[in-house]
C-alpha positions in Angstrom: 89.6 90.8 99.3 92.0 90.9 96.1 91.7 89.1 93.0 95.0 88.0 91.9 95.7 87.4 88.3 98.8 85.6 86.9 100.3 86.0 83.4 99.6 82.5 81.5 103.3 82.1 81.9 103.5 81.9 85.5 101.8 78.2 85.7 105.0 76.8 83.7 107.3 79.4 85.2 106.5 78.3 88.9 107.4 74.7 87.7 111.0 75.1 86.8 111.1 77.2 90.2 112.9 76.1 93.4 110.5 74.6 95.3 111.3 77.1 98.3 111.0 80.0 95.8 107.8 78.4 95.1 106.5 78.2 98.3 107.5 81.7 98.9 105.4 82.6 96.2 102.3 81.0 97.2 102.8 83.0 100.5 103.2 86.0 98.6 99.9 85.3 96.8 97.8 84.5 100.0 99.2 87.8 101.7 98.0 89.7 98.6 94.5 88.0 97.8 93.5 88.6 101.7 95.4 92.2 102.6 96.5 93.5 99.5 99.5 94.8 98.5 100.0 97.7 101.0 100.5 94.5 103.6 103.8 93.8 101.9 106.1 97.0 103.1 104.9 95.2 106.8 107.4 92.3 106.0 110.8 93.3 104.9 111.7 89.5 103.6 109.5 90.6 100.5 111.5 94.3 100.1 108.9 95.1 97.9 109.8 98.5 95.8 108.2 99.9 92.9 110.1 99.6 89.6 111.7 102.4 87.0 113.2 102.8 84.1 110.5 101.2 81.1 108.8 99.5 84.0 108.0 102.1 86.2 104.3 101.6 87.5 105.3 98.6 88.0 106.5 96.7 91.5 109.0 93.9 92.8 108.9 91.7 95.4 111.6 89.7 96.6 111.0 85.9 96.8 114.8 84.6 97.4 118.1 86.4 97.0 117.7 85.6 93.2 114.1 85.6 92.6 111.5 88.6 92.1 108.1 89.2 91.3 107.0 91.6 89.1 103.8 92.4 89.5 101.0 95.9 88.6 97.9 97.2 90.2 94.6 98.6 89.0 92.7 100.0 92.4 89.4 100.7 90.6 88.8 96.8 90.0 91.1 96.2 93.1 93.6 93.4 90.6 97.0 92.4 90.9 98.0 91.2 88.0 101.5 89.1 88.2 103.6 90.0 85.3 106.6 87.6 85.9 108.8 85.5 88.0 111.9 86.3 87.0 116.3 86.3 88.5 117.2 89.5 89.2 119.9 91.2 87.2 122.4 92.8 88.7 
């Protein structure tokens, strides 16, 4: 199993959320803690894609049409750590 860490932020972030964005997010988390992130190219809902530019090493999942995660991995302590729920620019 995964241990999933969240940014301090998220706890607030998560409450100004859409509740379905929300939702989404807890099923993100769940698919994460048991699988790991390799389980997420399975579903193409969460389009998950690492990142460039100043955040490369970092990845994005897609939570609604607006809404992305941004999340890193360290594979020696097997950790996600969840940067940010965030709209996405475009």
């Amino acid at each position: 199993m995964w241990h999933v860490s969240e940014h301090r932020s998220i706890a607030g972030t998560c409450r100004r959320l859409p509740p379905q964005v929300v939702k989404k997010y807890e099923l993100w988390k769940n698919l994460v803690f048991r699988h790991g992130p390799e389980k997420l190219k399975e579903f193409p809902g969460f389009n998950d894609e690492a990142l460039k530019g100043e955040r490369k090493g970092q990845r994005s999942s897609r939570l609604s049409l607006k809404y992305r995660v941004i999340y890193s991995t360290e594979r020696d302590i097997v950790t996600v750590f969840v940067l940010e729920i965030t709209p996405h620019k475009y």
